[in-house]
C-alpha positions in Angstrom: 4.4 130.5 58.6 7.4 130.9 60.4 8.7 127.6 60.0 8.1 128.1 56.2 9.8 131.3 56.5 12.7 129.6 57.7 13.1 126.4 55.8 13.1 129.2 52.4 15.8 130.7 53.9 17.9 127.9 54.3 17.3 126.9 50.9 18.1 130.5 49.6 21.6 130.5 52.0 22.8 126.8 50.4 22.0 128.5 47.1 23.8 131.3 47.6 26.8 130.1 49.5 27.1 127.5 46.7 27.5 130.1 44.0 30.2 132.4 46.4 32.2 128.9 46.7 31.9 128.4 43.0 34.8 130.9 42.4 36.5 128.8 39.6 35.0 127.1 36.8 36.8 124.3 34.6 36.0 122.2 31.4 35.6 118.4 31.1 36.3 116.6 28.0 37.1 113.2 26.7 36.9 110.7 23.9 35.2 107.3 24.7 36.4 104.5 22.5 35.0 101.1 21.5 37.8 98.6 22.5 37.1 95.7 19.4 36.1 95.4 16.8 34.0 98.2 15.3 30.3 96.5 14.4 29.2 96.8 11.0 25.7 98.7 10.9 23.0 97.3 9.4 20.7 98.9 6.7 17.1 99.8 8.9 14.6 97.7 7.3 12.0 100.2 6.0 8.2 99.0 6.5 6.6 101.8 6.1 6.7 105.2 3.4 8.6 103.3 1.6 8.9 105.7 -1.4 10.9 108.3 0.6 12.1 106.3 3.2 13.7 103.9 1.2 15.7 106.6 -0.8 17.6 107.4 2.8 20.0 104.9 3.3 19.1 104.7 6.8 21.6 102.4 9.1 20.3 101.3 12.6 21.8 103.7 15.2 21.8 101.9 18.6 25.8 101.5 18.2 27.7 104.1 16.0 31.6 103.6 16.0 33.6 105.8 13.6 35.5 102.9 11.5 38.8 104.6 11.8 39.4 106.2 14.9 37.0 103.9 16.8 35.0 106.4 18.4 31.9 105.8 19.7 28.9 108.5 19.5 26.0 108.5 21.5 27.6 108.6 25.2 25.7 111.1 27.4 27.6 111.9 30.6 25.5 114.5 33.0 26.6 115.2 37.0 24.6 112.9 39.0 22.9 114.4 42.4 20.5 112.4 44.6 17.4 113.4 45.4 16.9 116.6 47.5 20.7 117.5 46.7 20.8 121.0 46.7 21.1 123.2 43.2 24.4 123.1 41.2 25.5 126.9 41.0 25.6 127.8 37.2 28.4 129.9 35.0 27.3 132.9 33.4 28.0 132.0 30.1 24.4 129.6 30.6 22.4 132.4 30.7 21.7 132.5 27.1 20.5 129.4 26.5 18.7 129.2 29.7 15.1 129.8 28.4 15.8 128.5 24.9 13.8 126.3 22.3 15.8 123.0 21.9 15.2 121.4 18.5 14.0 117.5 18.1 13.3 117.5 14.2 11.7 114.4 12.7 14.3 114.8 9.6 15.0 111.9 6.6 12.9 109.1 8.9 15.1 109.8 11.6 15.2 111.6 14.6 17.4 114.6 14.3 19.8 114.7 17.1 19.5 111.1 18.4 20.5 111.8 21.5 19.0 115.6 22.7 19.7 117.6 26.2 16.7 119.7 27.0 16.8 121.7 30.4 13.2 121.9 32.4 13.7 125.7 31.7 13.7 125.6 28.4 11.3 124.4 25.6 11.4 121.7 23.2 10.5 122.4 19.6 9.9 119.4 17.6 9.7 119.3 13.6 8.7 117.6 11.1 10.4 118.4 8.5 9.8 115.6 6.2 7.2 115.3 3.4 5.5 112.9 4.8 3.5 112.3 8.3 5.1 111.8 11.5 5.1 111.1 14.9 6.9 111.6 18.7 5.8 109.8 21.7 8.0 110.5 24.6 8.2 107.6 27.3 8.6 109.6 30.4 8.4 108.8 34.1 8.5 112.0 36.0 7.0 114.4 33.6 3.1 113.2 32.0 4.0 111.3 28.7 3.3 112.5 25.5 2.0 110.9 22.3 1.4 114.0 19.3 1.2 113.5 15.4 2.9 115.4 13.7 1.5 116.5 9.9 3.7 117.5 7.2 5.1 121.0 7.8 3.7 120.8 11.6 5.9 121.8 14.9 5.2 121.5 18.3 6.5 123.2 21.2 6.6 121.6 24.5 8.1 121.8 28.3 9.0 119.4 31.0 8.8 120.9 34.6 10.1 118.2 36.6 14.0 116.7 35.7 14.1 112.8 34.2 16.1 110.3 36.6 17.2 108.8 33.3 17.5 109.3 29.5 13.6 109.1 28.5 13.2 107.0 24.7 12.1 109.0 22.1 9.6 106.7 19.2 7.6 107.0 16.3 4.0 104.9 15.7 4.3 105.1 12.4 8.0 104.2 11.4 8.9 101.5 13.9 13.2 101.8 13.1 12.7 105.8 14.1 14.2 106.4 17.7 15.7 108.9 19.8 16.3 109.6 23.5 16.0 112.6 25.5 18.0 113.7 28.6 16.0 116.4 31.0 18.0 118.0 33.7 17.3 121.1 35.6 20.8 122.2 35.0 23.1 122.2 32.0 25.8 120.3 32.8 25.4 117.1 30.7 26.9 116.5 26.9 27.4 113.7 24.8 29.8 112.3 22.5 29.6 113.2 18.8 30.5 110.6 16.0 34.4 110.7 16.7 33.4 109.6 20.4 34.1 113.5 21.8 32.4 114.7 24.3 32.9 118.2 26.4 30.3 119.9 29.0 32.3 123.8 29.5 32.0 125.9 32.8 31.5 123.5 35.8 32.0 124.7 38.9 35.3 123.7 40.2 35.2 120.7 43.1 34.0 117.5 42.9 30.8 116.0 41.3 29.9 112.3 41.0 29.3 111.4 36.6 26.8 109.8 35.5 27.6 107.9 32.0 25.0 106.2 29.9 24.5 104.9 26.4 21.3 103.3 25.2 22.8 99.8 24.3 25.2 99.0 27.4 23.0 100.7 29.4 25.2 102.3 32.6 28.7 102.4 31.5 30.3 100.4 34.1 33.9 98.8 33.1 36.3 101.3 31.6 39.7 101.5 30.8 41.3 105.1 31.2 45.2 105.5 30.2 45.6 102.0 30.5 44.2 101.8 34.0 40.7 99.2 34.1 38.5 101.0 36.3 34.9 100.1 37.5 32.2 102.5 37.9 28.9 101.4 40.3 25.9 101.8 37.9 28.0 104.3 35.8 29.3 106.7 38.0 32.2 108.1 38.7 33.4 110.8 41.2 35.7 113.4 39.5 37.9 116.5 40.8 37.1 119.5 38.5 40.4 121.8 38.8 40.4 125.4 37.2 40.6 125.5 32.9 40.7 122.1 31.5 40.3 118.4 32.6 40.6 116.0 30.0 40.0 112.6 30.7 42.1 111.3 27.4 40.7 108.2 25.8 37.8 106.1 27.4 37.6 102.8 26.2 35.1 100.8 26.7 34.7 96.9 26.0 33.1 95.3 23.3 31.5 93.2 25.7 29.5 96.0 27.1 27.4 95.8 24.1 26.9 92.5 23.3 23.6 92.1 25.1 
């Protein structure tokens, strides 16, 4: 009992001496950009529902480049700790959203976002909101799998206690082109890049983290070029310094070849 006493405490001291050093929080932000040609995305090939389905213009999603600016959506950057690594001490401005439902909505044969962040605290909600049957099967590792159907008009809410080492895929049974991922952390400091390639996670504690950056077709984002500087990152990580107020990263770009395979 005593030992267990003890071993709580020190937990409970790292915890708290990591929030007292946490004095000063700053933002990270970015734009990662596909360096080449943007690819030209292909209509999905509808097999099934074909009556409402086909009336979508749906275009596969695995790469999305804006045509103009060349930014690329879809890039999910979290801060990587190993296992065991003690808890991350979280800003205040968290708090509301700490316990919240996080939307996955089956929505036009698609999943609606394509990439979602979903905190073990919180509870994901997911929709159907299309006239027609659905379904989500969620390939996790950590957490038990799930495999639901979802009827017209039908939502189900469901929680993940344990975090995902890695974004966890997102399918349907019935409409084979309909995919999605899912990132589960136990804190909220992840974000991913919207469709002009932006990406911004607000309030991390000021010192520095090791990155993790991801995207479903290259995989770990390993060969970058920041401010014309080529850079490699191990497995897609990267160590940054997090100063007070703003760190922006400028432009990532990141090789065509990244996503040839």
């Amino acid at each position: 009992m005593f030992q267990k006493l003890r071993c709580e405490f020190g937990v409970l001291w790292v915890m708290l001496a990591s929030t007292v050093a946490a004095a000063d929080w700053g933002h990270l932000r970015g734009r990662f950009v596909f360096d080449g040609e943007p690819p030209v995305r292909k209509p999905v090939l509808i097999t099934a529902d074909k009556e409402f389905c086909g009336n979508k213009d749906l275009l596969e999603e695995e790469v999305v480049v804006k045509p103009d600016s060349k930014g690329l959506a879809n890039v999910a950057v979290w801060i990587y700790r190993a296992r065991g690594e003690a808890p991350l001490p979280v800003h205040a401005s968290y708090a509301e959203t700490a316990k919240a439902e996080v939307c996955l909505d089956a929505d036009g044969c698609r999943f609606n976002p394509h990439v979602g962040l979903l905190r073990t605290a919180q509870t994901l909600w997911i929709r159907n909101r299309n006239p027609i049957g659905d379904s989500a099967k969620i390939d996790t590792l950590q957490n038990p799998p799930i495999n639901i159907t979802l009827p017209v008009g039908s939502e189900v809410r469901h929680s993940f206690s344990t975090v995902e080492r890695m974004p966890v895929r997102v399918s349907c049974s019935l409409h084979p082109w309909e995919c999605g991922w899912l990132i589960v952390r136990d804190d909220p400091y992840m974000g991913v890049s919207d469709e002009d390639g932006r990406f911004q996670i607000k309030d991390l504690p000021v010192g520095k983290w090791t990155f993790q950056v991801w995207h479903e077709k290259a995989g770990y984002v390993t060969q970058v070029k920041t401010r014309e500087k080529a850079s490699t990152w191990p497995r897609g990580r990267v160590e940054l310094s997090i100063k007070t107020g703003d760190n922006d990263l400028g432009e990532i770009l990141l090789s065509a070849e990244l996503f040839a395979k």
